[in-house]
C-alpha positions in Angstrom: 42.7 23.9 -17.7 45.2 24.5 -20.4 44.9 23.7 -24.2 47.3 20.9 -24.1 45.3 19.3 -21.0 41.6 19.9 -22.5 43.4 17.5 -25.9 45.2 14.7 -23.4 41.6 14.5 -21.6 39.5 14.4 -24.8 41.9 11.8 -26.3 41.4 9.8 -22.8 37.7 9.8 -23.1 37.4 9.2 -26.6 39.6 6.2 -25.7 37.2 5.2 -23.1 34.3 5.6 -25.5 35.3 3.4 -28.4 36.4 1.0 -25.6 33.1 0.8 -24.4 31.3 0.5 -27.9 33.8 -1.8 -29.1 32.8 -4.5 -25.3 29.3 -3.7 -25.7 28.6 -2.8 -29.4 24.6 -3.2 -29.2 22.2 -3.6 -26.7 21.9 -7.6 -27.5 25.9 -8.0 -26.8 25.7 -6.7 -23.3 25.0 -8.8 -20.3 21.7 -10.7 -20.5 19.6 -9.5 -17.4 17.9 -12.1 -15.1 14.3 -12.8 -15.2 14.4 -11.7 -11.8 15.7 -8.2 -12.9 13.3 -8.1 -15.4 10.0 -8.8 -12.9 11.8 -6.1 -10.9 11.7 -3.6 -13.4 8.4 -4.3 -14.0 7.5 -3.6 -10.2 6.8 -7.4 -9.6 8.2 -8.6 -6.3 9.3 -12.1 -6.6 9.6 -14.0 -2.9 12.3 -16.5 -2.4 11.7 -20.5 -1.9 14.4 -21.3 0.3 13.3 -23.4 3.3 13.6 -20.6 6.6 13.9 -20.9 10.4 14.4 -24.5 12.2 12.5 -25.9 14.3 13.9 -25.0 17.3 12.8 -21.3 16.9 9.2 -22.3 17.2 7.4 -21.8 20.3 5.2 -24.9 19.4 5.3 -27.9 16.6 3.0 -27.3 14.0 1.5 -30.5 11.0 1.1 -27.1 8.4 0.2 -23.6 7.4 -2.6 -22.6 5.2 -2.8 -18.9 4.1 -6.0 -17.1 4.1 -6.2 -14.1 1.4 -7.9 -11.1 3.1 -6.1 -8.3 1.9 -7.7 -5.4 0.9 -6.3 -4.8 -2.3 -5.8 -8.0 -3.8 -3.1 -7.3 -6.9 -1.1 -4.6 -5.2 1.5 -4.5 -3.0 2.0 -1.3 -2.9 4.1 1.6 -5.0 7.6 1.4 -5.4 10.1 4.1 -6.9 12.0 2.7 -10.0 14.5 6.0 -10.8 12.5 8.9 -11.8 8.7 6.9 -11.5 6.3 5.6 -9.2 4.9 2.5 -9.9 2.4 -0.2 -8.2 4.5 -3.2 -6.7 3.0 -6.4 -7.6 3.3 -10.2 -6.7 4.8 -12.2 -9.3 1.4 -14.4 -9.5 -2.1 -14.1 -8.0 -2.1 -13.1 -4.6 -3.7 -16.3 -2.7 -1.3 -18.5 -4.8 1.9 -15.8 -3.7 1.3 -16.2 -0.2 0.6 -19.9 -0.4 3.7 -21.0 -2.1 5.8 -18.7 -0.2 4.5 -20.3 2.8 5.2 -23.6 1.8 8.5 -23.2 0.7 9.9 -21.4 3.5 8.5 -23.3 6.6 7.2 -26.8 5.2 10.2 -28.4 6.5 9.5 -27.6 9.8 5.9 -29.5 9.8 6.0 -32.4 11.9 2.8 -35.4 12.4 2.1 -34.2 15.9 2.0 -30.8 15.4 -1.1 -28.4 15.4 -2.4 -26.8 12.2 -2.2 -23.4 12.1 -4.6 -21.1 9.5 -3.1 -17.6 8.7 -5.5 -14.8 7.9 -3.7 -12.0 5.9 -5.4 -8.7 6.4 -2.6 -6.9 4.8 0.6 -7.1 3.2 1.5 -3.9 2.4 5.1 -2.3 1.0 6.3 1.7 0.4 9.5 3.2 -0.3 11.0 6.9 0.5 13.7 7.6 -1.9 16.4 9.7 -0.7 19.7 9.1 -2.3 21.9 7.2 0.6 19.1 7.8 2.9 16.8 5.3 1.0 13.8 3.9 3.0 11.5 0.8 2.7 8.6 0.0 4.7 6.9 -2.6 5.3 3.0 -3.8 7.5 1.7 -7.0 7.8 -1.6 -7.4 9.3 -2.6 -10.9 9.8 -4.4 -13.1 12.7 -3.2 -17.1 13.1 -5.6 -19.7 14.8 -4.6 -23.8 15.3 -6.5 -26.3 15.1 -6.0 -30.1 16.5 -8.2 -31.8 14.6 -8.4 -29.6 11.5 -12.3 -29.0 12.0 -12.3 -26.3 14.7 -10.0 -23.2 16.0 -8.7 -21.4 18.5 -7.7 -18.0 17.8 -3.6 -18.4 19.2 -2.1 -14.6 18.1 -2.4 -11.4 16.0 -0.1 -9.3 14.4 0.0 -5.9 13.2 3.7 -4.5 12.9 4.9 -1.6 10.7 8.8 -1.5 9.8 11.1 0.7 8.4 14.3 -0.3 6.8 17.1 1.9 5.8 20.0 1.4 2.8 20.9 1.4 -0.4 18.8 -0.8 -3.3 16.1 -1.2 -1.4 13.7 -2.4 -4.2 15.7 -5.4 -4.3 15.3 -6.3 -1.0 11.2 -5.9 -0.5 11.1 -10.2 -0.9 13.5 -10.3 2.0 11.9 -7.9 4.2 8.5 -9.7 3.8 10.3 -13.2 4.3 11.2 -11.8 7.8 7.9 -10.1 8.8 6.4 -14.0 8.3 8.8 -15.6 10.2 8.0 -12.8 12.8 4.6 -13.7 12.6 5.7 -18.0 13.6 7.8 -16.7 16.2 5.2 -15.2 17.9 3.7 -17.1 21.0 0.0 -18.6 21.8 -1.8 -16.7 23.8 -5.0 -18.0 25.9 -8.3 -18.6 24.0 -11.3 -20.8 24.9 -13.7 -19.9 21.3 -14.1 -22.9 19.0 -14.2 -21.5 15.6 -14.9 -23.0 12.2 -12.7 -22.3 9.0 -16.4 -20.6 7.7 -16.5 -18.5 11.2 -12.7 -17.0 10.6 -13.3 -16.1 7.3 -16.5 -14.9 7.4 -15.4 -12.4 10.5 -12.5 -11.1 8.0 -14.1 -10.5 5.3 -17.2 -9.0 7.0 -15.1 -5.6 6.9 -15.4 -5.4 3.0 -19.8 -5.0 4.1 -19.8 -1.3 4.4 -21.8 0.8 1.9 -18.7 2.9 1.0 -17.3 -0.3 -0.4 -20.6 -2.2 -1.7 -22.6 0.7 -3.4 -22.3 1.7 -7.1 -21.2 4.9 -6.3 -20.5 7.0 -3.2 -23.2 9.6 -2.7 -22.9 13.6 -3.4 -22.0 15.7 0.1 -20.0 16.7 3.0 -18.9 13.4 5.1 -17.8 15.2 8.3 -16.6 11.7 9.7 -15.1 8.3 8.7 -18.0 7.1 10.0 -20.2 8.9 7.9 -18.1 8.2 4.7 -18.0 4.3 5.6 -21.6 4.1 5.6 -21.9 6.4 2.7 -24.2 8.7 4.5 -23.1 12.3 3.8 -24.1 14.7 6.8 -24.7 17.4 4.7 -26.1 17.1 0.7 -26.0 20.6 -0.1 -22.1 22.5 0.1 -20.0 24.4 -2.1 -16.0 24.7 -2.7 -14.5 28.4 -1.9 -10.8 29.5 -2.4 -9.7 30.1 1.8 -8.5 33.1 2.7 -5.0 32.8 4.1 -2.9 30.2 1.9 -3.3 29.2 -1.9 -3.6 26.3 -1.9 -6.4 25.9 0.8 -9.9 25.3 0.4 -13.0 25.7 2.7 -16.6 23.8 2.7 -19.5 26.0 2.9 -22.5 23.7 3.8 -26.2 24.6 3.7 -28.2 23.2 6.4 -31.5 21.4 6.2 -33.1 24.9 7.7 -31.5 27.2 4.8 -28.2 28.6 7.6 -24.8 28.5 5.3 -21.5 28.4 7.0 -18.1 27.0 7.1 -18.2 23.1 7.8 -15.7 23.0 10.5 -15.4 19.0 11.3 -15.1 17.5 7.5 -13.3 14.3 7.1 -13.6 14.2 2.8 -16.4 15.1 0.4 -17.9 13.6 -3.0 -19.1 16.0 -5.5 -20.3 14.2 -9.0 -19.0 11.1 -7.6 -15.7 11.7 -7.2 -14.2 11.3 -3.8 -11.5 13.2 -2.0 -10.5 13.1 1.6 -10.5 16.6 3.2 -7.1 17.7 5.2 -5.2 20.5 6.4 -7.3 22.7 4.1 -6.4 20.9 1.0 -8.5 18.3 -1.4 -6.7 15.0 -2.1 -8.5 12.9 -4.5 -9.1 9.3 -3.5 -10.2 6.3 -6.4 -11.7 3.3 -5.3 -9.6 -0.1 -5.6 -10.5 -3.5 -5.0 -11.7 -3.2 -1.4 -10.1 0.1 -0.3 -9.5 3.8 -1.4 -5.9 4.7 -3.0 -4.5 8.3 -3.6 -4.9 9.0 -7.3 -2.4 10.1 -7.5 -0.8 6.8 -7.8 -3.2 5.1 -10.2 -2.7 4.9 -13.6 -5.8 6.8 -15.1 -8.3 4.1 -15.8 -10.9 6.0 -18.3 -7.9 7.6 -20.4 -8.5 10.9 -18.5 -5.8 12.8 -16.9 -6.4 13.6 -12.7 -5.9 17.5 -13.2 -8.6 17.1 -15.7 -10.8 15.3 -13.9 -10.3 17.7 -10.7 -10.9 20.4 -12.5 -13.7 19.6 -14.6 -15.2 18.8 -11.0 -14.5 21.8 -9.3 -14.0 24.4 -11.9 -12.3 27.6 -11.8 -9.4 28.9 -10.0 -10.2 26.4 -7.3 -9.9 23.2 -10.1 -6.7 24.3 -10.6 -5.3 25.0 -7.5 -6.1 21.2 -6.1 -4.7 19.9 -9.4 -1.6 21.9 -8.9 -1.2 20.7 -5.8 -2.4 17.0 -6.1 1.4 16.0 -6.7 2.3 16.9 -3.0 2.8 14.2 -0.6 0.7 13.2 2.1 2.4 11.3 5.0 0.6 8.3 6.6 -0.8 9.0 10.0 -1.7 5.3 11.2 2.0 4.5 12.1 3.0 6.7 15.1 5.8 4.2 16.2 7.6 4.7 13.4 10.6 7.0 13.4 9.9 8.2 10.0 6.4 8.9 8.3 5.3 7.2 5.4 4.2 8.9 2.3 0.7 7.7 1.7 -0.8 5.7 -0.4 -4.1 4.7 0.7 -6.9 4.7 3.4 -7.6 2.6 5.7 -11.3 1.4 5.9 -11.5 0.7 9.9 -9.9 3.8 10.9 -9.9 6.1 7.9 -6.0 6.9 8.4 -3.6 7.1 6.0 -1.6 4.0 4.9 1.1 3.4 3.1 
C-alpha cells in the first residue's frame, strides 16, 4: 500500500469513527435493549404466550392440561454459550409456574367442555448448545409421560415421550423458547395408546418422583471408594473402600485405580464406573477423572458450576488427589465430554450431567 493510500484510508476511518461517536455518543444514547434481550443475556429463557396448534391437529378433544414438575434439576435448563462463556440457562420464573403458564397460553384455546383432561408429568426439559461459528448447534430433550382423565379423579396412562433434537443455524440462543414450544406441541400430537390402570393424581406423582429415593441422592454425603457400577454408585455402596490413584502408564493424562481387596490382594480395578475420595465425586472414563457436584436431584459436570464454597475446581482436585496426579486431572478437567445417552442423534452432545436411571451422560 502506498503512502498516499495508507492517508486516504486513515482519513476514511477516522471519518467513520467520529461518525459513529457523534450517532451514538454514550452508552445511554444508543438503542435501548429489550427486556427480552436483557433476560437473554442473563441466560434466562423467556417462552412465548401465543396461543399454538388448532384443534384440528389433535388426535382427541381435550377440557385442559395441568403440568406436573418432575424435573431433576429444578432451576436449570441447561448451559448455554453467550460469546466467550458458559453459563446455566434458566426459566424466566420458577419452574412449575414456567411450565404452567406456557401451557396455558399456548393450547388453552383449544380446551373444549367435552374433552378429557390430560395431566403432563415433566421428567425433563433439558437444553445444550455446540458453538461452532456457522455450524452452530442446539439441542434439545424432553422427557415427559401424559395420562387423561374423564372425570378428573382417576387416569389412564395415554403416551410417553422421550425425544432428543438437534437443530442447526445461526443465533441459536435466541431460538431455545421456540424449539421447546415445538417439542410440547410434539408431545399433544402424539396419539393414545391402550391402557386399562386407573390411577390417582397421588399414584402418578408418587411413581415419578420415587426416582429421587436412591441413597446417592438422599444421603448427606456419598461414601469414600471405588463404585465399579451405576448401580453401586446409586445406592451409594462402594464395592471397594480401600484404593489409591496412580499416574497410568501410556498417556498423561490417564489415571488407574489400584484397589485393595477385603483379603489384603492389590490390583488394577478393571470395571470402575466413578469413585469418591473425601467426598468428592467423579465419574471414571476412558482413563480420565471428571469431577461430578451434586445438584438438586442429579449430578452436573463441575465443570459448569459456578464454585459454590468460593474454591476454585483445580484446587479442590488437587487438594484431593495431590501431586502430579492433582494436576494432571485439573489440567485436563476443561476437556469436553460428549453425552453417550443420545445414539440417534447425528451429532454428540457435550455433557453436562448424569443421568440417574442409567448413569449416561446428558446434556
Amino acid at each position: 500500500m502506498s503512502t498516499k493510500q495508507a492517508l486516504l484510508l486513515s482519513a476514511w476511518l477516522t471519518g467513520f469513527t467520529m461518525t459513529a461517536t457523534a450517532q451514538y455518543p454514550t452508552d445511554e444514547a444508543g438503542p435501548a435493549k429489550s427486556q427480552k434481550q436483557i433476560d437473554l443475556n442473563k441466560g434466562k429463557i423467556t417462552l412465548e404466550r401465543e396461543p399454538l396448534l388448532t384443534a384440528d391437529k389433535l388426535p382427541l378433544k381435550i377440557s385442559g392440561i395441568e403440568v406436573i414438575n418432575a424435573t431433576w434439576d429444578t432451576t436449570h435448563l441447561g448451559f448455554v454459550s453467550l460469546g466467550s462463556r458458559w453459563m446455566p440457562a434458566t426459566p424466566d420464573k420458577e419452574m412449575t409456574v414456567y411450565l404452567s403458564e406456557f401451557v396455558k397460553n399456548a393450547f388453552s384455546h383449544l380446551y373444549s367442555t367435552d374433552g378429557i383432561k390430560l395431566l403432563w408429568v415433566v421428567d425433563d426439559l433439558r437444553i445444550g448448545e455446540q458453538p461452532g461459528g456457522v455450524g452452530e448447534k442446539a439441542f434439545i430433550r424432553l422427557k415427559a409421560t401424559a395420562y387423561g382423565s374423564s372425570d378428573g379423579q382417576t387416569y389412564q396412562r395415554l403416551y410417553a415421550m422421550d425425544e432428543a433434537k438437534l437443530n442447526r443455524g445461526l443465533g441459536l440462543t435466541k431460538k431455545h423458547h421456540q424449539f421447546i414450544a415445538n417439542a410440547f406441541m410434539e408431545l399433544l400430537q402424539k396419539a393414545p395408546e391402550k391402557s386399562g390402570v386407573a390411577l390417582t393424581k397421588s399414584d402418578i406423582i408418587q411413581h415419578h418422583l420415587q426416582k429421587r429415593q436412591v441413597p446417592a441422592l438422599t444421603a448427606p454425603q456419598m461414601k469414600d471408594g471405588v463404585y465399579q457400577n451405576f448401580e453401586e454408585f446409586r445406592n451409594n455402596a462402594p464395592g471397594l473402600t480401600q484404593f489409591e490413584i496412580k499416574k497410568g502408564e501410556y498417556e498423561y493424562e490417564w489415571a488407574d485405580i489400584i484397589g485393595t481387596t477385603a483379603d489384603g490382594r492389590k490390583g488394577k480395578v478393571r470395571s470402575c464406573w466413578g469413585i469418591v475420595k473425601d467426598g468428592n465425586v467423579f465419574r471414571y472414563q476412558d482413563g480420565k477423572l471428571i469431577q461430578l457436584e451434586r445438584w438438586n436431584y442429579g449430578y452436573v459436570l463441575s465443570r459448569y458450576l459456578k464454585d459454590s464454597r468460593d474454591r476454585s475446581r483445580s484446587a479442590v482436585v488437587g487438594a484431593v488427589l495431590g501431586g502430579v496426579l492433582g494436576a494432571m486431572v485439573a489440567s485436563g478437567s476443561g476437556h469436553m465430554v460428549s453425552a453417550d445417552a443420545f445414539p440417534a442423534l447425528k451429532v454428540s452432545p457435550d455433557a453436562t450431567a448424569i443421568d440417574m436411571e442409567t448413569g449416561a451422560f446428558i446434556f
